[in-house]
C-alpha positions as CSV (number, residue, x, y, z in Angstrom):
1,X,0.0,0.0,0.0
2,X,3.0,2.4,1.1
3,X,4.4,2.0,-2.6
4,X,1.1,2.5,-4.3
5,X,0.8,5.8,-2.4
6,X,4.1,6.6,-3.2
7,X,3.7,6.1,-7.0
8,X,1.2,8.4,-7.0
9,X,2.8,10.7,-5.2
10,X,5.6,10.3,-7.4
11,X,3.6,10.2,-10.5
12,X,1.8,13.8,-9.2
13,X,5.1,15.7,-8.6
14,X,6.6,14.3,-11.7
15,X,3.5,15.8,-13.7
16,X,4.0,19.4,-12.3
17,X,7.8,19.2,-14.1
18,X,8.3,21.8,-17.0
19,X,5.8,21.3,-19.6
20,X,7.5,21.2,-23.6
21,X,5.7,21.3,-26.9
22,X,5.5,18.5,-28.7
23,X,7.9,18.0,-31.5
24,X,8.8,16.7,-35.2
25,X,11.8,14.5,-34.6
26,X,12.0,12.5,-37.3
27,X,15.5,12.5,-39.2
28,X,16.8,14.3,-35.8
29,X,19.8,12.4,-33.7
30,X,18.1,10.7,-30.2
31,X,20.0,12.9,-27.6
32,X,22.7,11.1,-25.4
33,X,21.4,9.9,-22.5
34,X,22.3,7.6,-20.1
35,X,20.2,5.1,-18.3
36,X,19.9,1.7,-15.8
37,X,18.1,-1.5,-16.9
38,X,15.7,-3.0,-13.9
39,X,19.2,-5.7,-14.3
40,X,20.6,-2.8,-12.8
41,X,23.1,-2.4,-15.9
42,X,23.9,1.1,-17.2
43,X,22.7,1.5,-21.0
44,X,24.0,4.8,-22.5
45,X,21.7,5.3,-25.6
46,X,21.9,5.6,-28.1
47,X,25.7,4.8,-28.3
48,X,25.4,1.1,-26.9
49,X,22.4,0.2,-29.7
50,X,24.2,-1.2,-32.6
51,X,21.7,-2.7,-34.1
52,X,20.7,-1.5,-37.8
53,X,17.4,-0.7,-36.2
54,X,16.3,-0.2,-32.2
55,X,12.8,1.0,-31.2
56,X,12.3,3.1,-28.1
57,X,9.2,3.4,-26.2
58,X,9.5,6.0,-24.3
59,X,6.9,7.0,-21.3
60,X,6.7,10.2,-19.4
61,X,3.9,9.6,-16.8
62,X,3.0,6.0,-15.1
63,X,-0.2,5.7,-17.3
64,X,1.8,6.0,-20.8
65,X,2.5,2.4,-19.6
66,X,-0.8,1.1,-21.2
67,X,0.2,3.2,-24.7
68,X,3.4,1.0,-24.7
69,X,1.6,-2.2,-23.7
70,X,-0.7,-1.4,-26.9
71,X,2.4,-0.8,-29.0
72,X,4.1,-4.5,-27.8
73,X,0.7,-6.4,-28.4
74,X,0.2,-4.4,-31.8
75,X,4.2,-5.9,-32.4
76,X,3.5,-9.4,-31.5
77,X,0.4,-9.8,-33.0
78,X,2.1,-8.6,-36.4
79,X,5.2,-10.7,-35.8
80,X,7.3,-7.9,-36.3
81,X,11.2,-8.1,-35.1
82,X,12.6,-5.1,-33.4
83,X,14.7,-5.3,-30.5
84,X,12.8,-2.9,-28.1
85,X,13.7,-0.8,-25.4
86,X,10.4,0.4,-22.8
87,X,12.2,4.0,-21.2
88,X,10.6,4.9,-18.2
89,X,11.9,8.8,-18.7
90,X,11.1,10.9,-15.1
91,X,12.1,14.5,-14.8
92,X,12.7,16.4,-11.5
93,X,15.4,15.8,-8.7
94,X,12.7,14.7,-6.4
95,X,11.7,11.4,-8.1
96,X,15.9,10.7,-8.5
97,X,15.9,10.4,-4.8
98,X,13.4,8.1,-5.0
99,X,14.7,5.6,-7.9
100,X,15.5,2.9,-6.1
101,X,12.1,2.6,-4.5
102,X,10.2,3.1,-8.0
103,X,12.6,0.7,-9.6
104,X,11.9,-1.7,-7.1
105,X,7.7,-1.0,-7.8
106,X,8.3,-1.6,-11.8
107,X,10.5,-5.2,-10.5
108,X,7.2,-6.3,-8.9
109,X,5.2,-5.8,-11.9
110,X,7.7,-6.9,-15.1
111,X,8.6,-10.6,-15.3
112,X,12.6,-10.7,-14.9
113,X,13.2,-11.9,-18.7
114,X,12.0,-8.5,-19.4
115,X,13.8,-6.5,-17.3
116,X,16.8,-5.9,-19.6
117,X,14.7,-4.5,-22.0
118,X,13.4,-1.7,-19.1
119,X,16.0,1.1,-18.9
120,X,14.7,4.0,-16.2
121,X,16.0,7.7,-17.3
122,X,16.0,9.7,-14.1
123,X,19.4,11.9,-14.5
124,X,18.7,12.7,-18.2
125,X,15.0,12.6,-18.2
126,X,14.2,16.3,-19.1
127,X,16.5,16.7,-22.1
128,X,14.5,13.3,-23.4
129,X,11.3,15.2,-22.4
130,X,12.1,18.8,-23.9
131,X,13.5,16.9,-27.1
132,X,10.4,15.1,-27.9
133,X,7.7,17.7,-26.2
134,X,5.9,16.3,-23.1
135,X,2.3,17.5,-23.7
136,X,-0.4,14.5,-23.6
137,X,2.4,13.3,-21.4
138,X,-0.2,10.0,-21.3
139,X,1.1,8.9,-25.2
140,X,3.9,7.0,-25.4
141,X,6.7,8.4,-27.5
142,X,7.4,6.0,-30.8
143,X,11.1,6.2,-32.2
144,X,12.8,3.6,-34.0
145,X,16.5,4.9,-34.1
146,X,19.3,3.3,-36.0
147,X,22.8,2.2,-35.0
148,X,23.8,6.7,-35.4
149,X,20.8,7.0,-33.3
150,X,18.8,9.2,-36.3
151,X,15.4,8.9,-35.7
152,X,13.9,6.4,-38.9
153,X,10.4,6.6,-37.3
154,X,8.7,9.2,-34.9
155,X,5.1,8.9,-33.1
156,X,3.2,10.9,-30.1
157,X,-0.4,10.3,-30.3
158,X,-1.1,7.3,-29.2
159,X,-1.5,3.6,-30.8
160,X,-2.8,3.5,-33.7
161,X,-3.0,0.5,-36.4
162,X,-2.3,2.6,-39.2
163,X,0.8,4.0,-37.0
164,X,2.2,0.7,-36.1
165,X,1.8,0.2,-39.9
166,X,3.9,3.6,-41.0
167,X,6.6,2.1,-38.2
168,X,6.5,-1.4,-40.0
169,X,7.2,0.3,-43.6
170,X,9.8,2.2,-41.9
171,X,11.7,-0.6,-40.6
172,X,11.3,-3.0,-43.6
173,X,12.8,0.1,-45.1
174,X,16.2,-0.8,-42.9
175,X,16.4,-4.1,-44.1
């Protein structure tokens, strides 16, 4: 129960960060940034991706989790291969001093095989934010970076089939 309260707590100060607009972008290099699997392994991205093509789901806010849980069924259910990265991305020194606890929170919820594939952005979570805009902070943010880190695909409004579509064509297009 303490955790719940805590998440929300969390969740509410973490909304009252610095609002950005959204942006375009595509064709733009992701920003360096530097991040810790729920392995607990650093993951500085997007310099440690080598792959021809990577897809980052990026959340800003706890309920942007059910965007990217629409985005990974949408992926399965097409059989489509992309390794994929989930980026919890947190703004604000107050909810760094409490990433061990929410960490530990995400742990209890994500079966272990999945937890390399979690990387939490505390430390570097506003330049993500005011790169990509942060309004309907509830959307996921959809970017398929290659091995430079340019940004092949880009999408903020939510799930969409004819998104997950445009993503598809854009990543049979690295192939």
């Amino acid at each position: 129960m303490r955790i719940v309260i805590l998440a929300i707590f969390v969740s509410l100060l973490s909304a009252c960060g610095t609002s950005y607009p959204n942006q375009s972008v595509k064709g733009q290099v992701f920003p360096s940034i530097t991040g810790q699997t729920l392995e607990q392994n650093q993951l500085n991205i997007p310099a440690d991706l080598k792959q021809d093509a990577v897809l980052l789901l990026i959340g800003y806010k706890q309920n942007s989790q059910f965007d990217i849980d629409r985005w990974l069924i949408g992926l399965d259910m097409t059989n489509t291969i992309v390794d994929v990265y989930e980026l919890p991305t947190i703004q604000g020194m107050f909810p760094r001093m409490f990433s061990t606890v929410i960490d530990n929170g995400m742990r209890k919820g994500i079966p272990k095989e999945l937890w390399k594939g979690v990387v939490t952005v505390y430390e570097d979570g506003e330049k993500v934010q005011k790169f990509t805009g942060n309004e309907s902070g509830n959307n996921a943010r959809v970017a398929l970076i290659n091995k430079d880190g340019v940004i092949l695909y880009f999408y903020d409004r939510g799930f969409s089939v004819g998104a997950l579509n445009e993503l598809r064509n854009a990543l049979e297009a690295t192939r």
